[in-house]
C-alpha positions in Angstrom: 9.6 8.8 -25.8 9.9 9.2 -22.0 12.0 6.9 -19.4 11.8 4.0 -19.7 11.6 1.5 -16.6 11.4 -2.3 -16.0 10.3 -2.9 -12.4 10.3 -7.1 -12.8 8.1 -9.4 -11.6 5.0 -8.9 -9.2 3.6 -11.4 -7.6 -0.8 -11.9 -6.8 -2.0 -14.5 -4.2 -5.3 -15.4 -4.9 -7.9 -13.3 -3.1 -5.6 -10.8 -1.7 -5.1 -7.3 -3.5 -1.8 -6.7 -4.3 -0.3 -2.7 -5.4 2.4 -3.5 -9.0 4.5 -0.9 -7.7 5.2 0.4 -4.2 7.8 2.0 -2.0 9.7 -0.4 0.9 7.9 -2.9 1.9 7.4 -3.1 5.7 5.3 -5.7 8.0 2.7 -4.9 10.3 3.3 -6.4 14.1 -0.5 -5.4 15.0 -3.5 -3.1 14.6 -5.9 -1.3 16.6 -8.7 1.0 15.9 -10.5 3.4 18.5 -12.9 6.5 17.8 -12.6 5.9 14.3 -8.5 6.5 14.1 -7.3 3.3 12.9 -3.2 2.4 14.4 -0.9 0.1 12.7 2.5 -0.7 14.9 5.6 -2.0 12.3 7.3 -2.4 15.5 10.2 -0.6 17.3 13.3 1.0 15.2 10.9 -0.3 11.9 9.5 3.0 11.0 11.4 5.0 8.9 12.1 8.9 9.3 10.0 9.6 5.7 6.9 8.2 3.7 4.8 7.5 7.1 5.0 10.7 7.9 1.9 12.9 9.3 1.0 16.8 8.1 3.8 17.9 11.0 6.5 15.9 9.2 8.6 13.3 11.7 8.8 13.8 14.9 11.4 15.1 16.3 13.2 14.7 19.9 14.1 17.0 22.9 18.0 16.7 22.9 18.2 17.3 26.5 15.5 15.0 28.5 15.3 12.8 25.4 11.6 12.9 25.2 9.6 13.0 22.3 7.1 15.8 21.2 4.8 16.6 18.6 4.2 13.0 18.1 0.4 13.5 17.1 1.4 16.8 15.5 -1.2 19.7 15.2 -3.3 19.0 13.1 -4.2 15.4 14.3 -7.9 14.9 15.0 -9.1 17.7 13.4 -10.3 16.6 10.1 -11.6 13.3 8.7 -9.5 14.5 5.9 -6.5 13.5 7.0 -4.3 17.1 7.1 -2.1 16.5 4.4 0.2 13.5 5.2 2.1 11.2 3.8 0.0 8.2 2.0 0.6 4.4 2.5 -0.7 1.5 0.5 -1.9 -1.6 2.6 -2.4 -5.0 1.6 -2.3 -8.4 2.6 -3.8 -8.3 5.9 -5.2 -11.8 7.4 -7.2 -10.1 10.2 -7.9 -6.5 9.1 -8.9 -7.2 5.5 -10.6 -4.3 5.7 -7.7 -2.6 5.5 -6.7 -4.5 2.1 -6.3 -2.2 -1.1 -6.3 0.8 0.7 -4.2 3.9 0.1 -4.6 5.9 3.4 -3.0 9.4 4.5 -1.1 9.5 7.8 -2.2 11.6 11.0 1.0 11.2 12.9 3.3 8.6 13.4 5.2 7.5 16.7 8.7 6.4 16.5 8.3 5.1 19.8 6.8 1.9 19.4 7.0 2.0 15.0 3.6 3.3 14.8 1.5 5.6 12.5 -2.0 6.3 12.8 -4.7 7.4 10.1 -8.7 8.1 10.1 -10.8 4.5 9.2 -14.4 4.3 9.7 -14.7 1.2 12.0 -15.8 -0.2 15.1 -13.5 0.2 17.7 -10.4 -2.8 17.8 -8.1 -3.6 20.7 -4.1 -4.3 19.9 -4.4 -7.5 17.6 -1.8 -9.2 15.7 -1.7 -9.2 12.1 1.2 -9.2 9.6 0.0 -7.6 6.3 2.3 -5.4 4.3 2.7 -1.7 4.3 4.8 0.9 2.1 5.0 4.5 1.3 3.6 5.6 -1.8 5.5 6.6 -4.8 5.0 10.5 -5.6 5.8 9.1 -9.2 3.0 9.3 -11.9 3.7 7.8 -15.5 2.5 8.0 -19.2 2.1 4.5 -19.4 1.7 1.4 -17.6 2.3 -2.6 -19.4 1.6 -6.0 -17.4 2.3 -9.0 -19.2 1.5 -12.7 -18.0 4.8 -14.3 -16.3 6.0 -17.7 -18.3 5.5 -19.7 -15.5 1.9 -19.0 -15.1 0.8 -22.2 -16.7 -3.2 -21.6 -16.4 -3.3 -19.1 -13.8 -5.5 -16.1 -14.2 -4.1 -12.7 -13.1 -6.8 -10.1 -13.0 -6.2 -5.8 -13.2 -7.7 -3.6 -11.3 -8.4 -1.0 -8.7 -7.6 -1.8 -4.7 -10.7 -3.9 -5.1 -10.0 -6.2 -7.7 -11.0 -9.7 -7.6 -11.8 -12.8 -9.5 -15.5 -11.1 -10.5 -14.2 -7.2 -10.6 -11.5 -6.5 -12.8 -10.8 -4.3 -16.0 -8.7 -7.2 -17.2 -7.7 -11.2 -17.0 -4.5 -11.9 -18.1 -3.4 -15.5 -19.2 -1.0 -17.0 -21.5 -3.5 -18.7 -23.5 -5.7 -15.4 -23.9 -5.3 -11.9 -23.0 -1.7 -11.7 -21.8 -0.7 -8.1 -21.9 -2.5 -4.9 -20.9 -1.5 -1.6 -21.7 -2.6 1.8 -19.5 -1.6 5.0 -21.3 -2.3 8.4 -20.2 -1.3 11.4 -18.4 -0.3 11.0 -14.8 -0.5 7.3 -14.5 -0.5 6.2 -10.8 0.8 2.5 -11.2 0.8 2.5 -7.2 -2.8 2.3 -7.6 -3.0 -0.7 -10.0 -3.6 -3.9 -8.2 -3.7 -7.8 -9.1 -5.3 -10.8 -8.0 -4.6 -14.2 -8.8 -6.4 -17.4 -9.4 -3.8 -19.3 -7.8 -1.5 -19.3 -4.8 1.3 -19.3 -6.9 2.5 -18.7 -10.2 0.3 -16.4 -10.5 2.5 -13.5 -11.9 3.2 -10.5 -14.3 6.1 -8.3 -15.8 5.6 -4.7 -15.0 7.0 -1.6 -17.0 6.6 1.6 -16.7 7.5 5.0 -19.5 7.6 8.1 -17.2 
């Protein structure tokens, strides 16, 4: 029997795909996209010194003129594959839902400004505003992985799934008049890549544990 780990309850919002278990949460301020490198800003002193990290690690600071260098690191630009950086789940983005459900790799990040930037097939963006959530993802995998329906549900309809899970794609509904558990067992269980969606608003809800 492995460790044992009861992580409480998450949360779905109808139509928006959201990760059971993450690092931190942090806000977005705004995005931008150009030549295919997409930019999120969390805003000034919000970016921490690990998990939005590029291939280079953090950047670090000239301790006599106080500028910064290696902020886009060397690897940055050079392959679509990212370089080997740090990954961060996004969700819950109003304007970018594009973004939604995706687990990208950092380039580089700039502690400048609280920004990080990653490679995203898109049409170029200018700076826009947009609040969806961010967090570093866990290195953690698991042997198994159980969502049960919250009390309070009433008739809401969680669904299970990948990062794009919805009411019509899902691997399972949860409800407290049906189906209200789901069990994922296995070796190297990534529960930072289970989602949920919810019929509702709120109420909408499930307990999540995890055996390492």
């Amino acid at each position: 029997m492995g460790t044992f780990r009861a992580i409480g309850s998450v949360e779905a919002t109808s139509g928006t795909p959201t990760p059971i278990h993450t690092g931190t949460v942090i806000a977005a301020v705004s995005f931008s996209i150009l030549n295919n490198i997409a930019t999120i800003v969390l805003g000034a002193a919000n970016l921490p010194t690990t998990g939005y990290n590029g291939p280079n690690g953090y950047p670090t600071q000239n301790a006599t003129t106080s500028s910064e260098f290696d902020i886009h690191g060397g690897n940055s630009g050079s392959s679509p594959q990212g370089g080997g950086g740090q990954q961060v789940t996004l969700w819950g983005f109003a304007t970018a839902t594009y973004f939604n459900g995706k687990t990208i790799t950092v380039l580089d990040c700039n502690p400048t400004n609280g920004s990080f930037r990653f490679y995203f097939t898109h049409a170029n963006v200018s700076s826009t505003a947009d609040t969806g959530n961010t967090a570093a993802a866990p290195v953690q995998s698991y042997r198994s992985v159980r969502l049960e329906c919250g009390q309070s549900n009433g008739s809401s309809i969680v669904y299970v799934g990948d990062g794009n899970v919805s009411s019509t794609k899902y691997v399972a509904a949860l409800t407290l008049t049906g189906q209200s558990s789901y069990v994922i067992s296995g070796d190297n269980i990534r529960a930072d890549r289970i989602f949920i969606d919810g019929s509702a608003s709120s109420n909408c809800s499930v307990q999540c544990s995890l055996i390492q």
